[in-house]
N, C-alpha and C positions, 0 to 999 in steps of 0.2 A: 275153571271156576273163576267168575269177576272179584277181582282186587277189593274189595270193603273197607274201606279206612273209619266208615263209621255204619254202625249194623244194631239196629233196637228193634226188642220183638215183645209184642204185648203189652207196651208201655201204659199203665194205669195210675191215674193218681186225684185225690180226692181234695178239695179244701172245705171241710164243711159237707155242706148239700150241693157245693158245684163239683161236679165230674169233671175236671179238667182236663185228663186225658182219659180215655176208652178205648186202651186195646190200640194204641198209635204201633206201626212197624214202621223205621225208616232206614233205608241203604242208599248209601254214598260211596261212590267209585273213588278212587284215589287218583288225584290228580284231575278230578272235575269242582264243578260249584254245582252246587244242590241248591235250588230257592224254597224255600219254604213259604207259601201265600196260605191266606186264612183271614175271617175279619176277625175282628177285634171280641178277644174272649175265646177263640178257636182254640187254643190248646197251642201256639208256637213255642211264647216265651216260656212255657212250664217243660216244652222237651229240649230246648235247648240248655238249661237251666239242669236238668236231669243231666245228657250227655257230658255236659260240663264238673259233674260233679257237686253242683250247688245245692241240689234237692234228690232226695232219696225217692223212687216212683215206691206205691203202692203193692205192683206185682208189675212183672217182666223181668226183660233183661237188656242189657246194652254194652256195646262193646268201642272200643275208640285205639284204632292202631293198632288193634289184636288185643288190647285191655280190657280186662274186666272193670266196669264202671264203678262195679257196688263192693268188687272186691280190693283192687287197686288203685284207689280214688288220687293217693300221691302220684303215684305214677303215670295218671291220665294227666294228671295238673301239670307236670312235665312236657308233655310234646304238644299242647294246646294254647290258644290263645283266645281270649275273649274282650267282644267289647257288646256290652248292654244296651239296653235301650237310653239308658242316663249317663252321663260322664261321671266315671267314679274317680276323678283324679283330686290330686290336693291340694286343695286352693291355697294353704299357704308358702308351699314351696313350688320353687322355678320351674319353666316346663324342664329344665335342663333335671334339673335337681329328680324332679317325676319320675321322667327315664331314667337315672342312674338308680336311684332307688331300685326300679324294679329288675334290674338289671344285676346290681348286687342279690335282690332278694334271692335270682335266680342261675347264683354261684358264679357269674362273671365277674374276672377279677375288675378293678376299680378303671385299669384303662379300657378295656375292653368294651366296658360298660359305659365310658363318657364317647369313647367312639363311637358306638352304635345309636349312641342318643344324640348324638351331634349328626348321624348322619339321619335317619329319623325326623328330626325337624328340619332338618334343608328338603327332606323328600315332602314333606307337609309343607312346606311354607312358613313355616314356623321358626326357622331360625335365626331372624330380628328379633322376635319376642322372647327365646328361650332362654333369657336371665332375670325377664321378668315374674313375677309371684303370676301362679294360674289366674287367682281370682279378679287378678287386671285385663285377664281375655275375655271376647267377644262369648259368646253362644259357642257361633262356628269355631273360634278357635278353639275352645274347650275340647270338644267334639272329635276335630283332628286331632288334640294331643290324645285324646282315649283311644282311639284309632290306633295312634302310633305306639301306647303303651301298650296297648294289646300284641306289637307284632315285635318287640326286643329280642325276645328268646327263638327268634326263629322258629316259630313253631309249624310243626308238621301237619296238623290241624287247626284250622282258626274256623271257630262262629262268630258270625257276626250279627247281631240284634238289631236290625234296624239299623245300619252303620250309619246313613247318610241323611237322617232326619237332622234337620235345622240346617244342615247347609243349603249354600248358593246352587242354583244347579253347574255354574260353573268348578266349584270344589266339588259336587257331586259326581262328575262327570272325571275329575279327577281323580275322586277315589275308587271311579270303575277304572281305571288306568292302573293302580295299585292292586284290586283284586286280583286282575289279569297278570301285572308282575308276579306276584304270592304263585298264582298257577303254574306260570310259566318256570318258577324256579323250583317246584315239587312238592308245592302245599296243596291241599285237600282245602276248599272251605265251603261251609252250610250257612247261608245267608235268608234271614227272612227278613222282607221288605214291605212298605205299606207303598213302594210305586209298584206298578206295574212295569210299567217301561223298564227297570232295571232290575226284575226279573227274566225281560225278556230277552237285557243287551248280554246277562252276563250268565245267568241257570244255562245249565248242559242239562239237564236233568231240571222237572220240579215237582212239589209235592203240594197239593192243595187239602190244606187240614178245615174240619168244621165242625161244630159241636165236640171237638175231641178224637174226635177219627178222619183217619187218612180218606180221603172219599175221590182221591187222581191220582197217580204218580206215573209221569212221562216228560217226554224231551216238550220243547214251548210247543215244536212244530204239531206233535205228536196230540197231543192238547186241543190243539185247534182244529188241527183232523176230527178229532173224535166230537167236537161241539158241533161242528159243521162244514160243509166242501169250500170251493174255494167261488170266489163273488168274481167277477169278470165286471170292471167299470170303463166307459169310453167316452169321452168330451170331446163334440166336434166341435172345428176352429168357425164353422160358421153354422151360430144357433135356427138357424131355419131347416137345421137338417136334419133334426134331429128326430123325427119319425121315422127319417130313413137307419136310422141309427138303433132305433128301437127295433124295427123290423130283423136288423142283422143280427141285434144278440139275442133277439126269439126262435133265429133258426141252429144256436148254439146253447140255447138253455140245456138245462139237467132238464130231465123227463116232468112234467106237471109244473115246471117253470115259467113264469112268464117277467121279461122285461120290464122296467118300471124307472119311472125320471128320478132320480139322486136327489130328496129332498131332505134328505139328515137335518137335522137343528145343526146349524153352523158350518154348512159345507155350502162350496161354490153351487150356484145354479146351474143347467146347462150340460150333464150329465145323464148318462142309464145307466142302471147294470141290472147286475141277473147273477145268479148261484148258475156251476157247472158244475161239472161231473170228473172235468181232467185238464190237463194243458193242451190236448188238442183244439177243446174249444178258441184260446186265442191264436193258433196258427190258424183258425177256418175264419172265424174272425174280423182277422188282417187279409184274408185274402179277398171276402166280399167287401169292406171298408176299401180296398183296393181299386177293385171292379165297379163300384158307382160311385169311384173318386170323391168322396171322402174323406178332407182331413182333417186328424185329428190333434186335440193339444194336450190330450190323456188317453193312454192305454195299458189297463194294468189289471193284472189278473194276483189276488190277495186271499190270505186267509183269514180267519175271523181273527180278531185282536184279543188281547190276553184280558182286555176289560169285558169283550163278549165269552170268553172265557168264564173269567170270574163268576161274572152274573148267571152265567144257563148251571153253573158247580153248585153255586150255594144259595141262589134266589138271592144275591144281594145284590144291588144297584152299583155302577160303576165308581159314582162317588161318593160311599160309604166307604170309611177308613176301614185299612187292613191290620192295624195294629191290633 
């Protein structure tokens, strides 16, 4: 039986006349990252919110660490960590002062607790700033001190809401650095994000919510399987050959396929591809691009991307926010 560190079944919950959730189930392996995608209004932030303890669902049930959610709500609040969509920290005390607070709240003694917060902001970046009052930091800084309030208590489970809204993508890329630490040292965490891309660098697992109901749940790759095969693309280094080039991936297309010039909105000129059926097609490929001497300056055989994803899941456009 797979390891469940978090396990929700039937999740429903009402605000008014919106159906926020409908019957959501969601399972997270222990010791993976689960993404959660959905656009804006899906039902994410209401089951994370639930899992956490913050909001009592309508009907179901949910479990966190072997925890009963709705029955040992202390007890969940113990091996969990959270950070929202908003920085909840306090603007009029230090980022130092931030961490130790929450540090004591969560029975560590007084050093224990300025170590961890000392160490904390030097892992953030944070610690030049962390004797200044919060409400002297940036956005982004805000943001990483929520971050790093969320993770004091080491906890065993971390969600994370949108963690890396308003940073740099440099600090973003950052804090995919930290998710992967947290992993790496025996944390579980459930992440829903409005990028795509950082679904895709860091989900083991993802779950595509919509209208309130779960409507995917698989690995990225698995996902992309299932929208569509994989696209075989080839750029020759010299643009007059390129009929000859069309000709080759027509005789490696998928069945009722036919080759076609790469003319994306925003992609280089000078390209073909064509959908196949497996990776044999680029060993056959390469060997006729071979044989009428052919070279090329791209050859790459892809699956569909988590934005063509997105779009064929829920009919929403790629850039329509996921919040």
């Amino acid at each position: 039986m797979e390891d469940l560190v978090v396990r929700a079944e039937g999740l429903r919950k009402r605000f008014g006349k919106t159906q926020a959730l409908d019957g959501v189930d969601l399972a997270m392996r222990r010791g993976t990252v689960l993404g959660v995608l959905g656009p804006n209004g899906a039902g994410k932030t209401t089951a994370v919110r639930v899992l956490a303890t913050l909001l009592r669902p309508d009907e179901g049930s949910a479990f966190v660490a072997g925890i009963d959610v709705l029955k040992r709500p202390q007890d969940v609040r113990r091996v969990v960590g959270l950070t929202g969509q908003y920085a909840s920290v306090d603007e009029d005390l230090t980022g130092v002062q931030n961490l130790v607070l929450i540090g004591r709240l969560l029975d560590m003694t007084g050093r224990d607790a300025r170590q961890r917060a000392d160490e904390l902001l030097a892992w953030f970046d944070l610690a030049e700033a962390g004797q200044r009052p919060a409400k002297t930091y940036s956005g982004g800084m805000r943001r990483r001190l929520d971050l790093a309030a969320s993770l004091v208590g080491h906890p065993e489970v971390i969600f994370l809401d949108e963690p890396t809204t308003g940073l740099d993508p440099a600090k973003r890329e950052d804090m995919w650095g930290v998710v992967r630490n947290q992993v790496a040292s025996g944390a579980s965490v459930l992440l829903t994000t409005q990028y795509l891309e950082e679904a895709d660098a860091l989900a083991d697992e993802i779950v595509v919510v919509n209208h309130g109901k779960v409507i995917a749940h698989d690995t990225p790759d698995g996902l992309k399987r299932r929208v569509g095969g994989q696209t075989l693309r080839v750029r020759p280094a010299d643009q007059s050959r390129l009929p000859e080039v069309l000709q080759v991936l027509d005789a490696v297309a998928a069945p009722g396929m036919t080759a076609v010039r790469d003319e994306a909105a925003g992609s280089r000129p000078g390209a073909a591809s064509v959908p196949v059926t497996g990776d044999a097609a680029l060993a056959g490929a390469i060997t006729q691009l071979s044989r009428s001497g052919i070279e090329v300056t791209e050859l790459a055989l892809h699956l569909p991307s988590l934005d063509e994803v997105f779009h064929t899941l829920t009919g929403r456009t790629k850039t329509e926010e996921l919040v």
